[in-house]
C-alpha positions as CSV (number, residue, x, y, z in Angstrom):
1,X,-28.7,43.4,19.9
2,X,-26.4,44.4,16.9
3,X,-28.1,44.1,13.4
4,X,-28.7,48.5,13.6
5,X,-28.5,49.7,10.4
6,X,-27.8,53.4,9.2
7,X,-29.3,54.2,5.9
8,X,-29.7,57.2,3.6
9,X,-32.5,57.6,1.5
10,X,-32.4,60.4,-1.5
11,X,-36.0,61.8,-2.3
12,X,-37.3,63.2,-5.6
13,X,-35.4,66.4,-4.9
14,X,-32.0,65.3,-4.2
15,X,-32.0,65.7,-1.0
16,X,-30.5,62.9,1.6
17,X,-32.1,61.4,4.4
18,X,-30.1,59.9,7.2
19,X,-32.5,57.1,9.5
20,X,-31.4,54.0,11.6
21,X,-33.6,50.8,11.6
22,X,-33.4,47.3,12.1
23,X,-35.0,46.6,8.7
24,X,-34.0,48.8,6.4
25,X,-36.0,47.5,3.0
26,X,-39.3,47.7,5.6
27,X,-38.4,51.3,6.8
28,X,-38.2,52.3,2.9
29,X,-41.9,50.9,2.5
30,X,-42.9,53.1,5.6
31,X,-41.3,56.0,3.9
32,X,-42.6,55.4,0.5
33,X,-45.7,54.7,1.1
34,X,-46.0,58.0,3.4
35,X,-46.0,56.5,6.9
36,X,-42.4,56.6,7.5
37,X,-40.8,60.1,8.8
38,X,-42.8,63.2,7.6
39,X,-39.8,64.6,6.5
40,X,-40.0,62.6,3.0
41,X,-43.6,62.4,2.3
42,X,-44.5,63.6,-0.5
43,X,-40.8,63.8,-1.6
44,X,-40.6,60.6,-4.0
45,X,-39.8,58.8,-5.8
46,X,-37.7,57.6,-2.8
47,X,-34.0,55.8,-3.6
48,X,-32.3,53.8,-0.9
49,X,-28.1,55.1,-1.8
50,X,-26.8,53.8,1.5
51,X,-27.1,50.5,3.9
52,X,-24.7,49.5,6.8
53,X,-24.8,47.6,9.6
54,X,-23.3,49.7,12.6
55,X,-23.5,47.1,15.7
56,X,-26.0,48.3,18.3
57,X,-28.8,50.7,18.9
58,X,-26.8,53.7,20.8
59,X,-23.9,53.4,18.2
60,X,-26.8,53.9,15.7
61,X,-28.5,56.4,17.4
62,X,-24.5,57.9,17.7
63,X,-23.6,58.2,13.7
64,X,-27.0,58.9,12.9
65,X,-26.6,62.4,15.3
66,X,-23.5,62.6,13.3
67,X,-23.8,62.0,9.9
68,X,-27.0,64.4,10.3
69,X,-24.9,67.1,11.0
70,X,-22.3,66.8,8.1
71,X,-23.3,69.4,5.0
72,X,-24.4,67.3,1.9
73,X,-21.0,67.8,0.2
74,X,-19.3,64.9,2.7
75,X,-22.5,62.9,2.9
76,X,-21.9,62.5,-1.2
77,X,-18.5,61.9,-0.6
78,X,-18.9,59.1,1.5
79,X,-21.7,57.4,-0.7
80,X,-18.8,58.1,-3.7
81,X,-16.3,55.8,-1.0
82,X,-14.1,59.1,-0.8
83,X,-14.8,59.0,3.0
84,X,-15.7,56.3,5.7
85,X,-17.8,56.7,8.7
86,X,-16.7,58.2,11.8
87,X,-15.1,55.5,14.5
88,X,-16.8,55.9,17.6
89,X,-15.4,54.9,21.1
């Protein structure tokens, strides 16, 4: 299966969210409506900044352990288009 999708979600705060899913505008619903990842409820208003397909689940699961570990500085810089995602092998 290849239609994974890596997403980031800002929350009322500012703050980014990184999440995989193979429906991303259904994952949003789960997370706005407070059944999604406990991290963001309670956070909203929720705003979807990032969507791309990545190929399959464990290349997901791969930039999403990634991208969760960069510092919000190159996390904006990438949504900006300053910086691409990592290639993995």
């Amino acid at each position: 299966m290849n239609d994974w999708s890596l997403y980031m979600v800002r929350d009322g705060y500012g703050c980014l969210y990184t999440g995989i899913s193979t429906d991303v505008s259904r994952r949003l619903g789960e997370h706005t409506n407070g059944t999604g990842a406990r991290a963001l409820r309670g956070k909203g208003p929720l705003e979807l900044v990032f969507q791309r397909q990545v190929g399959g689940h464990s290349h997901a699961l791969r930039l999403e352990y990634l991208l969760k570990r960069w510092p919000k500085w190159r996390k904006e810089a990438l949504l900006r288009g300053e910086c691409c995602l990592p290639e993995l092998q």
